[in-house]
N, C-alpha and C positions, 0 to 999 in steps of 0.2 A: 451588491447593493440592489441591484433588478429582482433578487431573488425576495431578500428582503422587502420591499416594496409589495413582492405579490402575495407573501407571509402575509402581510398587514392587507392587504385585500380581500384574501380569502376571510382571515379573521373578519370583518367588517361584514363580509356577506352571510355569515351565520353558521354556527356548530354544523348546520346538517351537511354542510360540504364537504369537510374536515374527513369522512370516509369514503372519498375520493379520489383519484390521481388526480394532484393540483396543476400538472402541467404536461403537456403532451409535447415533447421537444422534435424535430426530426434535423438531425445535424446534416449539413451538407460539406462536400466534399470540396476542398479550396483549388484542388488540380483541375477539375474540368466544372462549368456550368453544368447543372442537368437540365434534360428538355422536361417544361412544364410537365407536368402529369395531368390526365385529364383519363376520358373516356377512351379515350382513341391510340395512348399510351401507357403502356404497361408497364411497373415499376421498374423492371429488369431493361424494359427499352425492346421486347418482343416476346413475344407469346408462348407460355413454357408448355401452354398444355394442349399445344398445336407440334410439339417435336417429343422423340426419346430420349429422355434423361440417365444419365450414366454417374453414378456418385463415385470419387474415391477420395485418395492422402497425395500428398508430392511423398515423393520417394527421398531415401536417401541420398543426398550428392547431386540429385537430379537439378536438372538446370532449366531455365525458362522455356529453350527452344527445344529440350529434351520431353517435356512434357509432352508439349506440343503436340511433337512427333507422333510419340506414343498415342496421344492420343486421338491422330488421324490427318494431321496438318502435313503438305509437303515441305521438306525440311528449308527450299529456297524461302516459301509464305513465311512460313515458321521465324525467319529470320526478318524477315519485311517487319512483319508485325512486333518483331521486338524493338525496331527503329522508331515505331510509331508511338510508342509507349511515353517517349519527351517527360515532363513531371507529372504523369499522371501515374505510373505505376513503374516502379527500381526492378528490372528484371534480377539484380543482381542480390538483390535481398529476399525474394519465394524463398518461403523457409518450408523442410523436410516437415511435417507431419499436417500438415493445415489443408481442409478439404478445399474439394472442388464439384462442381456440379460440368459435366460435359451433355453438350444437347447437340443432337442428332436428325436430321432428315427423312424421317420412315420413309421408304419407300425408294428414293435416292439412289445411286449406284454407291454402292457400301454402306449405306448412309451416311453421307457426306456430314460433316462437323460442322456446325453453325455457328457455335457460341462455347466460350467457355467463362464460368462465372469462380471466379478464384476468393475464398475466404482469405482476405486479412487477419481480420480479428473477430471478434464477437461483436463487431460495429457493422465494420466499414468491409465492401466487396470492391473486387474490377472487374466489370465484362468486358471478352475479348471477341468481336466479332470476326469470327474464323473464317468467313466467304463471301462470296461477294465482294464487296470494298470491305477491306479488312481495318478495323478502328479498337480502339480501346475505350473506354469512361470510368468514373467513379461512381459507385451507388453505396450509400449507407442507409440500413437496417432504419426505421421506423424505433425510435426511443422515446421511453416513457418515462418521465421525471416526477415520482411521487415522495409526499412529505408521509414517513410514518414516525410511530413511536414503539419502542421496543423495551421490553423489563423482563431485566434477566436475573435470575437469584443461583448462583454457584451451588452445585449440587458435588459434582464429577469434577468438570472441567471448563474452562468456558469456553473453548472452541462446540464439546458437546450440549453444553447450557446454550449456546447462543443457536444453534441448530435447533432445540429444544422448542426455544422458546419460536419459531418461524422467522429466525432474523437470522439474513448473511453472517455466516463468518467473517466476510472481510469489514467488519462494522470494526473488529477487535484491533485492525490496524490502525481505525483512526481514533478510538479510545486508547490505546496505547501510546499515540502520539499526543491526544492532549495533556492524560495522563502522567508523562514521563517523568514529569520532573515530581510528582508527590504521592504516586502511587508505585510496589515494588508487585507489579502481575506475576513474578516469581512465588509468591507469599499469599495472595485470595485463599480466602480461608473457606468451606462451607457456612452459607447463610449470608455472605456476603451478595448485592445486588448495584446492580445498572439498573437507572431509566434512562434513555434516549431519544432524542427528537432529533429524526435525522432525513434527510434527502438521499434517493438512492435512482437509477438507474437504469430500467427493466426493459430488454430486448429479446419478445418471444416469451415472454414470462421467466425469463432468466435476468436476476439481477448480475449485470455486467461492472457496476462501479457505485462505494459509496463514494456520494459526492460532496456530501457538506455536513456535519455534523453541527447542528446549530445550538443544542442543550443538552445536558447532561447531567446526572447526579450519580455519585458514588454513595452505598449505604454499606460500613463496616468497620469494625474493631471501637464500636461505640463512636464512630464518627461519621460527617457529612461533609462530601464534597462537591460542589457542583461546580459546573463549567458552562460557562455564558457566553456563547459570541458576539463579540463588538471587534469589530475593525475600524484602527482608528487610522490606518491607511500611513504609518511609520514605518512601518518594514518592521515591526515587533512582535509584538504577543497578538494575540487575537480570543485568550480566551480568561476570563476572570472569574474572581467568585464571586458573592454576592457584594461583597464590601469593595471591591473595586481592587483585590489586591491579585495580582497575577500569578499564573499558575507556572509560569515559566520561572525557573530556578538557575541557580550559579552550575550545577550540576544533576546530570540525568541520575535517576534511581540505580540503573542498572546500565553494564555497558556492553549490549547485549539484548537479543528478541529469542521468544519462543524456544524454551531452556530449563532446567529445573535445576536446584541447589543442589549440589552431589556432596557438600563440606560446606561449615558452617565456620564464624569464626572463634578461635579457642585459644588459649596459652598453654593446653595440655589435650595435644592429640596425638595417636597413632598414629602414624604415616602408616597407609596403606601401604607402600612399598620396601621402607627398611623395618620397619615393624616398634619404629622408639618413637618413645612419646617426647613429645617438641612444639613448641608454640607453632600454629595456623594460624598470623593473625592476618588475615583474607579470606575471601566468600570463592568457592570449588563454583564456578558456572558448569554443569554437563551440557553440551553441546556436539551438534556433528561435526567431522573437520571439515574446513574452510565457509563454518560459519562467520559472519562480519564480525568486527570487534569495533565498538566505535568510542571514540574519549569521552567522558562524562562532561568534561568541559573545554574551555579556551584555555590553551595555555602554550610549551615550549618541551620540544622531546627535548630531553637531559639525556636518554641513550637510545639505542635500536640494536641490538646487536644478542650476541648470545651469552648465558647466564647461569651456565654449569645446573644444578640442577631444574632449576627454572626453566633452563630451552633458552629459548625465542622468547627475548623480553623487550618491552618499549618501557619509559619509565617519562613520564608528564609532568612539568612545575607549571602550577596555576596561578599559582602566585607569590607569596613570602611566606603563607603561611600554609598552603592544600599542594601533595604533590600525590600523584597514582601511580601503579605502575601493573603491565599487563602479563600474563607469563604463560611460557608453554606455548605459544602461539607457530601455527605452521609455517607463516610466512610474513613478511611483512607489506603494509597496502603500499605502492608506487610512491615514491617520493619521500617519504619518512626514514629519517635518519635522524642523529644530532644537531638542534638547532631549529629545526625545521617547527613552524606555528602552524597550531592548529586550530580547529574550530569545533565545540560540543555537539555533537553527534556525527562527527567526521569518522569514517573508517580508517582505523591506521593499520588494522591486521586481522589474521584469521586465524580460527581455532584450529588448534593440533594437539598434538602429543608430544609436544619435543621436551626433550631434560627426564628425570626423573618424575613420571607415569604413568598411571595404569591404564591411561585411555584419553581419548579427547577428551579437555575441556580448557575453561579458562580458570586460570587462578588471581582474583580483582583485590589490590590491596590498594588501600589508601592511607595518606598521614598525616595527620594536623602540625604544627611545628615538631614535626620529625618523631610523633609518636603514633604508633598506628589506630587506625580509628577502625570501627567496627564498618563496614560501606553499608549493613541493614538496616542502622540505626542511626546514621548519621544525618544530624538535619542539616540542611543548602538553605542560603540568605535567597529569598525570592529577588525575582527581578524587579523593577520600579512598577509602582502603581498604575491602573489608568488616571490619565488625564484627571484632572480638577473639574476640567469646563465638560467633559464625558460622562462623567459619573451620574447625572439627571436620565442621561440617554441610555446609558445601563441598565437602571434600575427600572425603565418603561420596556425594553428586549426584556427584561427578565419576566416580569408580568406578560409581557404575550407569550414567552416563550412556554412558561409555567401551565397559563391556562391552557396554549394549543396540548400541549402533551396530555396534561388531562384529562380533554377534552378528547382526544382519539385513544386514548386508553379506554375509554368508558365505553366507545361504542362493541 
């Protein structure tokens, strides 16, 4: 809502801003206070280009007071300072390949170790001050929160298309998310196109996270989809179309990310494997093993268990009338057996090769009162509308959202 708020701010203060970064964030760190920053202190908390700097990785298996060491701490210190660490920093989670910056004393006997500044993530740092009184902090990375717009037209691929066009890849995770339930990203055809109005998250000139997808349109197979965000703050949907009807469905498109169709569904196909022709009536997902498998919907495992040529099969009642069922699968996710409810887009398993095939993937069948249904072409009952008393407040997000996107497209 604060976001929204400053949406409607910027709008209000005039198009020329709009190619801007609308917000300059800098998150802090809830484990330790930081000391004010001023003139007199330096983001790190001391002077990097007053000592020598040594880059490297954590090693494999290597442990907190292992680094340490290695990297010039006496092993008693080494051990102090991992005591000191309280909730500012999990000795026990330093993970193997995540850098580190090691700073040094020119001049010093050996050059004594000072500091050491250990990457978390693409955010968030700890420095550990190595001498002296030895202490720990949290310092996080300077982030930048800017609102752009992105239009991508399918040429290749859309991981390539989205690169293409100067927008993050990981945009495709949250259009895939809103997407799910009435777009099949297995099936984007060439000439198919995204536009986007989106919030993203730049540390260093590297975008570290999209953060909010606020508009969207889908352009393809002679139709138009857009996606609107309104939160109406129920725990439900959050995104609609123009008409106020939700994009969220009885069941997901696909049950499955980032994959392509290996087998399509038929009543007269060769099996690859015994070489007779015999009804497919189910969609081949190719995928690597132990990719997720997640259920299209809410419903009730009917089995979990194995399925002679099938493999590894779960089979789902959603209700009286829709049942699925998953196969070939390498393993099954923790807890699913018979009986056991689920929840649509829950993981119940992971891709393999088991039963009768030629290679990993999944084999996705589904069946209307017990006839099978095509899962490309099957249309899902959408979920309930927005609100009655909402629908005013839609339709004014949709015009700003409309114009902002426009508006930074143009520039």
């Amino acid at each position: 809502m604060k976001r929204m708020i400053y949406l409607l701010a910027v709008l209000s203060a005039g198009v020329a801003m709009m190619s801007m970064p609308l917000s300059c964030v800098r998150h802090r760190a809830a484990a330790e206070v930081e000391e004010p920053r001023n003139d007199s202190i330096p983001p790190l908390g001391f002077w990097e280009d007053s000592l020598k700097m040594v880059e490297g990785t954590v090693g494999s298996g290597e442990t907190f007071a292992g680094l340490m060491t290695r990297l010039g701490m006496q092993p008693d210190s080494a051990y102090v300072l991992s005591g000191l660490c309280g909730d500012v920093f999990d000795v026990r989670r330093m993970r193997a390949g995540n850098r580190y910056e090691a700073y040094y004393e020119p001049g010093s006997p050996s050059d004594a170790l000072k500091y050491v500044v250990y990457h978390n993530d693409k955010i968030s740092m700890t420095v550990f001050r190595c001498a002296d009184s030895l202490g720990v902090r949290s310092v996080n990375k300077p982030v930048d929160y800017q609102v752009k717009v992105s239009e991508v037209t399918i040429t290749q691929s859309l991981w390539n298309d989205m690169i293409r066009a100067d927008a993050s890849p990981l945009l495709i995770v949250g259009l895939e998310d809103i997407y799910a339930w009435t777009l099949d990203f297995f099936s984007l055809q060439e000439g198919d196109s995204f536009k986007v109005l989106y919030g993203q998250s730049v540390v260093g000139g590297e975008v570290v996270a999209i953060d909010t997808i606020y508009y969207s349109v889908f352009s393809g197979g002679g139709k138009t989809i857009p996606a609107i965000m309104f939160d109406q703050h129920d725990g439900g949907n959050i995104y609609w179309k123009e008409d106020g009807e939700s994009l969220r469905k009885a069941f997901l498109k696909a049950p499955l990310t980032f994959s392509r169709i290996s087998s399509g569904f038929s009543y007269h196909r060769k099996h690859p494997v015994t070489g007779r022709v015999r009804a497919h009536t189910g969609v081949d997902y190719a995928a690597p093993t132990g990719t997720p498998v997640k259920s299209i919907g809410d419903g009730t495992v009917v089995s979990a268990g194995w399925a002679g040529g099938g493999g590894n099969q779960i089979k789902i009642r959603h209700n009286s009338v829709w049942q699925t069922a998953y196969l070939h699968l390498s393993r099954f996710a923790k807890g699913i057996k018979a009986g056991t409810r689920v929840k649509q887009g829950e993981v119940i398993g992971y891709v393999g090769s088991t039963g009768v095939s030629t290679g990993p993937h999944l084999d996705f069948r589904v069946w209307k009162n017990g006839t099978p249904v095509n899962p490309l072409s099957m249309e899902s009952p959408s979920a309930d509308p927005i609100l009655p008393q909402n629908k005013h407040a839609l339709d004014s997000v949709y015009f700003l959202y409309q114009h902002m996107a426009d508006s930074l497209a143009s520039k």
